[in-house]
C-alpha positions in Angstrom: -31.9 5.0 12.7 -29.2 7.3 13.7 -27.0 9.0 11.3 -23.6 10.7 12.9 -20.6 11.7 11.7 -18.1 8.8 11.8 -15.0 11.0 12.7 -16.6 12.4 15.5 -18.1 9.9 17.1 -14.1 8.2 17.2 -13.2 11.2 19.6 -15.6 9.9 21.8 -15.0 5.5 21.4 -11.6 5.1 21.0 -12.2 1.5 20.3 -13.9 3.2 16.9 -10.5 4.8 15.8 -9.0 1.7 14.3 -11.8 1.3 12.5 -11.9 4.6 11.0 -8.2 4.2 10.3 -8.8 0.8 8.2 -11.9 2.5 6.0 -10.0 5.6 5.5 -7.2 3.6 3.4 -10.3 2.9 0.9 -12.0 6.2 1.2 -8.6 7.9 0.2 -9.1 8.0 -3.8 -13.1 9.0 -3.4 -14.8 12.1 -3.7 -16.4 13.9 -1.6 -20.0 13.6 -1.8 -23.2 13.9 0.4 -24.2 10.9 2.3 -27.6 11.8 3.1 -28.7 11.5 -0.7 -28.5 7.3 -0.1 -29.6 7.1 3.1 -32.6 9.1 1.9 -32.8 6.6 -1.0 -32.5 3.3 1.7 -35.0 5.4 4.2 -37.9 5.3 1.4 -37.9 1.2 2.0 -38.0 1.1 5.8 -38.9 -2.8 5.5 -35.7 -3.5 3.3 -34.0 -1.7 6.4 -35.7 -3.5 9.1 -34.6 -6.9 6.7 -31.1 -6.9 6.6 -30.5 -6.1 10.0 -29.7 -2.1 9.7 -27.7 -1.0 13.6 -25.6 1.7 12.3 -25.6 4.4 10.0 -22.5 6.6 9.6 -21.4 9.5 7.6 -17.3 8.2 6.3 -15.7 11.7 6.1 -17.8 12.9 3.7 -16.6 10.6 1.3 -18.6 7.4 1.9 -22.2 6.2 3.8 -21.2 3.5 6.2 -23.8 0.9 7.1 -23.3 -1.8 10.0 -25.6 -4.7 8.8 -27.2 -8.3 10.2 -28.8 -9.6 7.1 -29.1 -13.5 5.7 -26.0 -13.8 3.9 -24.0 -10.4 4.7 -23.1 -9.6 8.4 -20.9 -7.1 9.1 -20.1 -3.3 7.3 -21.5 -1.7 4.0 -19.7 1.3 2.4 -21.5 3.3 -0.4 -19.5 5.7 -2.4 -19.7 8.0 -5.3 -18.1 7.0 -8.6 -15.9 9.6 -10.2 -18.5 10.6 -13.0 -21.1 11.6 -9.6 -24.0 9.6 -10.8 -23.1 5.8 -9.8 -21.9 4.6 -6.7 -19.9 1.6 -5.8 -20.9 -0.7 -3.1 -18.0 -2.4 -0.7 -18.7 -5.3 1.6 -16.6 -5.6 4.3 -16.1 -7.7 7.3 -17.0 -6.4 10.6 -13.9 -4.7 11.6 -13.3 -3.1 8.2 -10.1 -5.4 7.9 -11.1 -7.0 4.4 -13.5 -6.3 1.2 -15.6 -9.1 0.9 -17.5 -8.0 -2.4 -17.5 -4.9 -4.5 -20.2 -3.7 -7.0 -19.6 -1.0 -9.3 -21.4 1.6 -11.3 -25.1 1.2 -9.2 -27.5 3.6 -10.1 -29.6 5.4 -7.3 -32.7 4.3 -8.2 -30.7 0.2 -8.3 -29.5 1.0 -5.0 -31.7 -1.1 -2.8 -32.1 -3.9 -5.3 -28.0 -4.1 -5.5 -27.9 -4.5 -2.1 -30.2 -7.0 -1.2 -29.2 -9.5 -3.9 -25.3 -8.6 -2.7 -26.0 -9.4 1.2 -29.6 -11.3 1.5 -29.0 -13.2 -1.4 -25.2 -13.2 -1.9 -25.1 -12.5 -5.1 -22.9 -9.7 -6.9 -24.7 -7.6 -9.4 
C-alpha cells in the first residue's frame, strides 16, 4: 500500500489535477493535520484493508487522507479529515472522480475509525 503525496503526484498525471482541484474545494475549511496517524490506525487491520478493496492511499495537502476504495457497497473515494477540536475526524464518501459527497460521518473517534468505515461502505450504513 503506497502512500504519496497527492499534490505531487498531479505534476506528474495531469489527468490527476482535476481531481485535486474538485477535493481541494472541501479541504479548504480543514486543518492541517498528519495523515499518517489514520493510515497507521487502518494499517493495524490489514484484512479490513484487503476487504474493501484498498488501491490508493494519498496524503490531501496535509489536510486530509485520501483513500481510493472497491468495497461491497462503497466504490470510489474516501476522505478522512480532522475535526476542528483535533480529536475526531469526519469521514466523506465520494464518487470516483471527487465530483459529489455521497455520505458524511462526523465526530469518529480514532479508535471508531475502522468500525465507521466498514458499516459506511461494506454495509452502507451511516454511523
Amino acid at each position: 500500500m503506497g502512500y504519496i503525496n497527492f499534490a505531487a503526484s498531479n505534476q506528474q498525471k495531469p489527468n490527476k489535477m482535476s481531481l485535486s482541484e474538485k477535493i481541494t474545494n472541501l479541504l479548504a475549511d480543514k486543518i492541517e493535520f498528519n495523515p499518517s496517524v489514520p493510515l497507521k490506525i487502518l494499517k493495524q487491520d490489514k484484512l479490513f484493508c484487503f476487504s474493501i478493496g484498498l488501491t490508493k492511499v494519498m496524503n490531501a495537502d496535509n489536510k486530509g487522507l485520501l483513500l481510493k476504495v472497491s468495497a461491497m457497497k462503497h466504490k470510489g473515494l474516501v476522505l478522512i479529515t480532522l475535526n476542528d477540536d483535533n480529536t475526531l475526524y469526519t469521514i466523506y464518501l465520494l464518487d470516483n472522480l471527487g465530483n459529489s459527497v455521497k455520505g458524511e460521518i462526523q465526530d469518529v473517534s480514532g479508535e471508531n475509525l475502522i468500525q465507521a468505515l466498514n458499516y459506511s461502505i461494506q454495509i452502507n450504513k451511516m454511523v
